[in-house]
C-alpha positions in Angstrom: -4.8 9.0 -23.4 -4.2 5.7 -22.2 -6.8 2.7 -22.4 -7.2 -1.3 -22.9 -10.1 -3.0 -23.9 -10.8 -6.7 -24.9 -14.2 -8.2 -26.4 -14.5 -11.8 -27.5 -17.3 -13.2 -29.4 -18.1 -16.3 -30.9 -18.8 -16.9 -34.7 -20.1 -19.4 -37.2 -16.4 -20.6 -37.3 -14.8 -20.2 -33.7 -14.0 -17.1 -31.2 -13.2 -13.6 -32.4 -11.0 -11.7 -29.7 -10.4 -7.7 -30.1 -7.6 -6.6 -27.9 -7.2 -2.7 -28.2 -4.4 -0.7 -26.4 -3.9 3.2 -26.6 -1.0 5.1 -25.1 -0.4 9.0 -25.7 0.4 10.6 -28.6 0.2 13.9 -29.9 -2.2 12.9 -32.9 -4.4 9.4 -34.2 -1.8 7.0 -35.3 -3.8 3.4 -35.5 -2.3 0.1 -36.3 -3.4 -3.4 -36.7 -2.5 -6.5 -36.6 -5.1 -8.9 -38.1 -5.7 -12.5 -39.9 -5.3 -12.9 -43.8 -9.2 -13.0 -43.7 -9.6 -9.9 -42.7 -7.1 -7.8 -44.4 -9.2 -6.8 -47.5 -11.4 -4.7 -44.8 -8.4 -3.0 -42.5 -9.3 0.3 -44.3 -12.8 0.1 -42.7 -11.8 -1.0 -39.5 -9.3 2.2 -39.1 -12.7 4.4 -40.2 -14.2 2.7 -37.2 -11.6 4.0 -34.8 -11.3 7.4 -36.3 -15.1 8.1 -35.8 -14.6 6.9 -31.9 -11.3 8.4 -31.1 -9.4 11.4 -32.0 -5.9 11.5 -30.0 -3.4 8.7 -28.9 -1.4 5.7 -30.5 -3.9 2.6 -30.6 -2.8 -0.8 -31.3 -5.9 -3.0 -32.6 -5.1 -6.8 -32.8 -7.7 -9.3 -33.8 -7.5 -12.9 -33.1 -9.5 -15.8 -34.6 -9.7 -19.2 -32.8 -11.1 -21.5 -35.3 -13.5 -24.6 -33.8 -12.6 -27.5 -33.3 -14.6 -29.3 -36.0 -13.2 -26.5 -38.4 -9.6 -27.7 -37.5 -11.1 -31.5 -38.5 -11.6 -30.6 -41.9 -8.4 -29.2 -43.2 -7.6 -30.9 -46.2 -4.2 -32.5 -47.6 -2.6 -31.9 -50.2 -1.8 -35.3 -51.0 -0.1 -34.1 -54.4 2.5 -31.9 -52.7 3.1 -34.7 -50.6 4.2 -37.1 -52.7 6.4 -34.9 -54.7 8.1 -33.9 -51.3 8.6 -37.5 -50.8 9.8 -37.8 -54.5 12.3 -35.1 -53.8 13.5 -36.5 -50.5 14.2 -39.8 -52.1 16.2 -37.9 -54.5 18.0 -35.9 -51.9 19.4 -38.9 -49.8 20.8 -40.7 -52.9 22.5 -37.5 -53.5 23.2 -37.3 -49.8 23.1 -40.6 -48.0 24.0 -39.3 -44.6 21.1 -36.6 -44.9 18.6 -37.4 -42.3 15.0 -37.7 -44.0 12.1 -35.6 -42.5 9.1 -37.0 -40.2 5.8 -36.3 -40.7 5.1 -33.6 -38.5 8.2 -32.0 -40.8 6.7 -32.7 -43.7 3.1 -31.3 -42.4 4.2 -27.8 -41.6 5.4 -27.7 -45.0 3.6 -24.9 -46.9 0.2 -25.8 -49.0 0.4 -29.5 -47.2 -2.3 -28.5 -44.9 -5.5 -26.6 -46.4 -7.4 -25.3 -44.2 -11.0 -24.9 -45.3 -11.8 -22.2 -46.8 -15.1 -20.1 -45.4 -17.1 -17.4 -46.2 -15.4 -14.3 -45.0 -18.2 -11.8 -45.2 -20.1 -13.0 -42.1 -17.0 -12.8 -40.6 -15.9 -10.2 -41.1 -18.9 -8.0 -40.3 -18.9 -10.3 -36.8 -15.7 -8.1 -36.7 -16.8 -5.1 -37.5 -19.7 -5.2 -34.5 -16.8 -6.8 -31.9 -15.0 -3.4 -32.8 -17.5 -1.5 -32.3 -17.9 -3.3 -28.7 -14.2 -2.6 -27.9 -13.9 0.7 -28.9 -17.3 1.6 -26.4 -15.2 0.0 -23.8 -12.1 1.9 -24.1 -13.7 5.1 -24.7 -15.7 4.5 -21.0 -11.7 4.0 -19.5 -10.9 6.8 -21.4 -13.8 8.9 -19.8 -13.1 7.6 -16.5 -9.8 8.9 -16.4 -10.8 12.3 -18.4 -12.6 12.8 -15.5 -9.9 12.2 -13.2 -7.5 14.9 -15.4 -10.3 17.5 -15.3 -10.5 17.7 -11.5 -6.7 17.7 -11.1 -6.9 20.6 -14.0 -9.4 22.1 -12.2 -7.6 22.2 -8.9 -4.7 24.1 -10.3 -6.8 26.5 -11.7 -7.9 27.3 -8.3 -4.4 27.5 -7.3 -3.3 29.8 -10.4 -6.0 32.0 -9.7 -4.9 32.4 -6.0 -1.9 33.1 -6.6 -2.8 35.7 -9.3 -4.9 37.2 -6.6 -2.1 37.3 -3.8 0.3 39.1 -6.3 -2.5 41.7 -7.6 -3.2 42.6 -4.0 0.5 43.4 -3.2 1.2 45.7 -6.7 0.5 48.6 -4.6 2.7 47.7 -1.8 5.5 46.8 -4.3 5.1 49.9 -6.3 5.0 52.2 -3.3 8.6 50.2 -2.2 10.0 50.7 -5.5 9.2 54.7 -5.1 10.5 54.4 -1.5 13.6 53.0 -2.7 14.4 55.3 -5.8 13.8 58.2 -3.6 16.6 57.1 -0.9 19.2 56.6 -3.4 18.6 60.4 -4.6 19.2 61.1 -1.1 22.3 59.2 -0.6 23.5 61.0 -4.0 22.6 64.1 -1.8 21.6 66.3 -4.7 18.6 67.9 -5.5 16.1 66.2 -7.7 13.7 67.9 -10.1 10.1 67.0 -9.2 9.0 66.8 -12.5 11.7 64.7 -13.5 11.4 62.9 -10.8 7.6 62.4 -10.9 8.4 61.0 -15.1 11.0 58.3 -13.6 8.6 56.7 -11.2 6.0 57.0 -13.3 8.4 55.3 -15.6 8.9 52.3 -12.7 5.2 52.2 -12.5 5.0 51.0 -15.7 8.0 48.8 -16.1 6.5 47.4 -13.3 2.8 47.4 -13.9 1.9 43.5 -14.3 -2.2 44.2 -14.1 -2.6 42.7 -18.1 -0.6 39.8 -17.5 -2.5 39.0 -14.3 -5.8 39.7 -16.4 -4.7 37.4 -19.2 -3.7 34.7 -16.4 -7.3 34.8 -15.2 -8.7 35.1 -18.4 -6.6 31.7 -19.7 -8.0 29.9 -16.4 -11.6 30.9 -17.3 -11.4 29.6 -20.5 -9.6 26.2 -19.7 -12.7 26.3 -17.6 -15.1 26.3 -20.1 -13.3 24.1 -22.7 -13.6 21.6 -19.9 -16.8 21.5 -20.0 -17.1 20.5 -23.9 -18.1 17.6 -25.4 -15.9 17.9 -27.9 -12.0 16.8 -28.2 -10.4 19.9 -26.2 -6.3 18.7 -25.8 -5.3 20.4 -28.5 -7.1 23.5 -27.4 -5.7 22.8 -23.8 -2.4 22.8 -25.5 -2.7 26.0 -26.7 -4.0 27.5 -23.4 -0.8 25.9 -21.6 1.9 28.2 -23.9 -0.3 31.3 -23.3 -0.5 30.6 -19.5 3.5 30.0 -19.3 3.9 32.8 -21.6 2.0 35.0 -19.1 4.1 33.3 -16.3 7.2 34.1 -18.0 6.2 37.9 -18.3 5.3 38.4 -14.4 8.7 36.7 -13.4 10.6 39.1 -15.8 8.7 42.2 -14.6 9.5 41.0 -10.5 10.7 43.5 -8.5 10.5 41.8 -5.2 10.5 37.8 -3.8 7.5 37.3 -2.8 6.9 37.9 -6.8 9.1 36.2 -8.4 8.2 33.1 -6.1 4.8 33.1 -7.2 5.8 33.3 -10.9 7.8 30.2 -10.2 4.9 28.8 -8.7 2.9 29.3 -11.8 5.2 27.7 -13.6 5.8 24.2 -11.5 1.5 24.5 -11.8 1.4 25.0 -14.9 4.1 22.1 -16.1 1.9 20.0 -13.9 -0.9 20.3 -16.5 0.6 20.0 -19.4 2.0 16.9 -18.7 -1.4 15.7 -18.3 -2.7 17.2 -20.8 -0.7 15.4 -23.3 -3.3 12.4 -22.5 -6.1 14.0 -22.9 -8.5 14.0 -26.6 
């Protein structure tokens, strides 16, 4: 299920930003993207996003903006400094036409610049609560369009169960023109047909034809998607599973058609029921 959140806070050393983006996916897969400080606790971060969500790819990046004052007191490392200039000196007797580096070179050199170290436990349970914060924020999107997905599933369970009606009410119709039409090609034949065999062969259409279970099973499916829908608990999975039974069911009633108006409808199941799995693969 898709979702974005963002929660800034500040701390004893500058501004904590949580940026969290979620986009479907069949199970969890969380990543993160964080400062050195924080990379001894990523394990307990991930734990924090298990316990809030249970389906989709999240992306968790964390950004620290250190204070100005902070920034002030990074030290230089006036040792490495002079042994760069040492070795530049060197170079450009070696090389006269090399061009020597300016300061700024010289200052993004690595270990130059120190910056002061702090105390990272404070910090990083300032983390922990922005998380926290974030992940409350993208579970409310994620609600909000749950709730969107259940009334569109819900409508097409309406739908599903009309059409299931419609084709239950026109069996008899279809079986009595599937007898009408068996007994005109024994009269074209013009030959005399024994009633008892005769009575086994349309029995024998009956059944072939005979779709009551799969119209049961359809209704069945749609009360349960119902009731899962009405859980508390992470139901995609579950919804999943009720999808392949309902096209499986779908499949059956097209296969057993004996007349248009039929085999529409089981197409018709089938564009309704594509419809919800497709949304279903964003739902937890």
């Amino acid at each position: 299920m898709t979702g974005f959140a963002r929660q800034s806070a500040e701390s004893g050393v500058g501004t904590l930003t949580w940026e969290l983006r979620a986009v479907n996916h069949r199970y969890l897969d969380v990543q993160f993207r964080l400062p050195e400080e924080f990379r001894p606790i990523e394990q307990a971060f991930k734990q924090q996003v298990s316990a809030a969500l249970k389906r989709g790819k999240i992306e968790c990046a964390l950004h620290l903006r250190r204070d100005l004052d902070q920034r002030a007191e990074m030290q230089l490392n006036e040792d490495l400094v002079q042994l760069i200039g040492t070795r530049v000196t060197e170079i450009r007797k070696a090389l006269p036409d090399a061009s020597a580096p300016n300061a700024i070179d010289v200052l993004r050199w690595p270990g130059v610049i120190a910056e002061t170290q702090i105390d990272s436990e404070p910090l990083q349970k300032d983390a922990g609560e922005l998380l926290d914060q974030a992940l409350q924020a993208m579970s409310a999107m994620r609600a909000s369009e749950g709730e969107r997905i259940a009334a569109m599933l819900e409508s097409r369970c309406k739908d599903i169960s009309a059409l299931a009606a419609a084709v239950r009410k026109r069996l008899p119709d279809v079986l009595a023109a599937a007898h009408a039409k068996q007994r005109e090609r024994i009269e074209r034949l013009d030959i005399e047909a024994d009633p008892a065999r005769l009575e086994v062969e349309l029995a024998l259409i009956a059944q072939k034809l005979d779709v009551d279970e799969e119209l049961d099973r359809l209704e069945s499916h749609v009360v349960e998607i119902a009731q899962v829908l009405k859980s508390d608990e992470p139901v995609g999975r579950r919804l999943d599973f009720l999808m392949q039974e309902l096209n499986r069911e779908a499949n059956t009633l097209g296969s057993k058609s004996a007349d248009a108006e039929t085999t529409k409808a089981a197409v018709d199941l089938k564009v309704l029921i594509e419809q919800m799995r497709e949304q279903i693969q964003n739902v937890e």
